[in-house]
C-alpha positions in Angstrom: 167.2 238.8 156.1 168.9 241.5 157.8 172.4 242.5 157.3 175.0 241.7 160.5 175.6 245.2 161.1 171.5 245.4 161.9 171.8 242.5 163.7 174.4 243.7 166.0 171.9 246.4 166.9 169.2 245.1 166.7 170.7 242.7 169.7 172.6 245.5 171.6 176.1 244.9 170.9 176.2 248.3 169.2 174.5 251.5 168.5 173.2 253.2 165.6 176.2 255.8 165.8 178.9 252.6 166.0 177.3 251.5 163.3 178.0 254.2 161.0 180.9 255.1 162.6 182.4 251.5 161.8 181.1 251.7 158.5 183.1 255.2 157.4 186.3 253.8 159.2 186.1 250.4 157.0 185.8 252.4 153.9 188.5 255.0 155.0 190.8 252.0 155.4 189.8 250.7 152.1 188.5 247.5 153.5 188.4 245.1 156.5 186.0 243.0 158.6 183.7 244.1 160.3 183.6 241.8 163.3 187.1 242.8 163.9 187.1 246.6 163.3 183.8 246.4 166.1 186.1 244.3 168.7 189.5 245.6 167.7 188.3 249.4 168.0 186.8 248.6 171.3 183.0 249.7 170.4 181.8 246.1 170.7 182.5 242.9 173.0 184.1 239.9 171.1 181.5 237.6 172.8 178.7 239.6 172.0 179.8 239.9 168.2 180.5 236.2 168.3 177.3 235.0 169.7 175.4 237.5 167.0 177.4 235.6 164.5 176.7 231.7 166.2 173.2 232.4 166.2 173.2 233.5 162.7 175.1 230.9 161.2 173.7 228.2 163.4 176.4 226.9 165.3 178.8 228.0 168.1 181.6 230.3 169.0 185.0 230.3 170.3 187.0 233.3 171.7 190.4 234.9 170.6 191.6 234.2 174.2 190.4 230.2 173.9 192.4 230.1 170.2 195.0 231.5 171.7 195.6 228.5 174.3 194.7 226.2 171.9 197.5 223.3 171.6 196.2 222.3 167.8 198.1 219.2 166.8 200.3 219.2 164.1 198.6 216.2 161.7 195.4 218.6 162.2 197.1 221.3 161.1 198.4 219.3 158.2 194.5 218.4 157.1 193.9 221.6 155.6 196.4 223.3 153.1 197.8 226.6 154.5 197.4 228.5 151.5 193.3 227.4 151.5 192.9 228.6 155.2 194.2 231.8 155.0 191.8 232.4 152.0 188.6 231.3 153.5 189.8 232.1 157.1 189.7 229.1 158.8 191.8 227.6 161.4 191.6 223.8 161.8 191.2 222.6 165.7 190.8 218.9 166.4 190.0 216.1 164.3 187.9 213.4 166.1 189.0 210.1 164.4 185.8 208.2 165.7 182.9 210.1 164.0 185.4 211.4 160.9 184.6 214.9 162.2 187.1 217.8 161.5 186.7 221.2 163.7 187.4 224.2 162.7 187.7 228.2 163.1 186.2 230.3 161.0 185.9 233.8 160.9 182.4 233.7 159.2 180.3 231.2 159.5 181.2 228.9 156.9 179.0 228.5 154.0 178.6 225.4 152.8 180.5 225.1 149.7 183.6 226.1 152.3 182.2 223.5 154.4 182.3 221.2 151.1 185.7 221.7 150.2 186.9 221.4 153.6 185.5 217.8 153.4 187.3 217.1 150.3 190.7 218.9 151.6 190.7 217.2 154.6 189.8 213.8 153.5 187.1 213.7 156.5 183.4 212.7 155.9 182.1 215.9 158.6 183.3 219.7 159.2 182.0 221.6 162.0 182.7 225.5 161.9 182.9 227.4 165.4 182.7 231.2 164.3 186.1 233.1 166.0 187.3 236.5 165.0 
């Protein structure tokens, strides 16, 4: 499977010469995410990186400017301990009471033991991960 970076070319969102460029200035900076660095150093469009990253963890996408004007409720909030979201990055949305179904931001595409523990932090039988810078 290809990495993201070669994804991210191979679909457009950046060139050959981002690429490497992001690369050097993540390791000048001693670490960082890549998605962000791409969007955040304006040499790739947020809904271009995020539709790269739907289509490779399955699922879909919501923007920084859609989080922003988000009114998350605060028993939604209170699903998912703070100190576990800001270590797997995710950002709890909306709980839908009739299917048992928590939504979330995530700024990966949650793997499934995230997905897992999310289930059993929440107390909800489903998770869904939107990917979100």
């Amino acid at each position: 499977m290809a990495t993201l970076l070669e994804d991210l070319v191979a679909q457009g969102v950046c060139t050959p010469e981002v690429a490497e460029a992001v690369t050097r200035q993540i390791a000048a900076q001693g670490g960082g995410r890549l998605t962000d660095t791409l969007v955040v150093s304006g040499w790739a469009d947020e809904r271009a990186v995020l539709r790269v990253l739907a289509l490779r963890g399955r699922t879909r996408f919501v923007t920084v400017e859609k989080l922003r004007a988000a009114k998350v409720e605060q028993d939604v909030l209170d699903r998912v301990p703070v100190r576990f979201a800001e270590a797997h990055a995710v950002l709890p949305l909306k709980v839908d009471s009739a299917t048992a179904t928590l939504l979330v931001a995530a700024a990966e595409p949650a793997s499934e033991p995230i997905l897992a523990e999310l289930r059993i932090v929440s107390g909800l039988d489903n998770v869904v991960a939107l990917v979100a810078l």
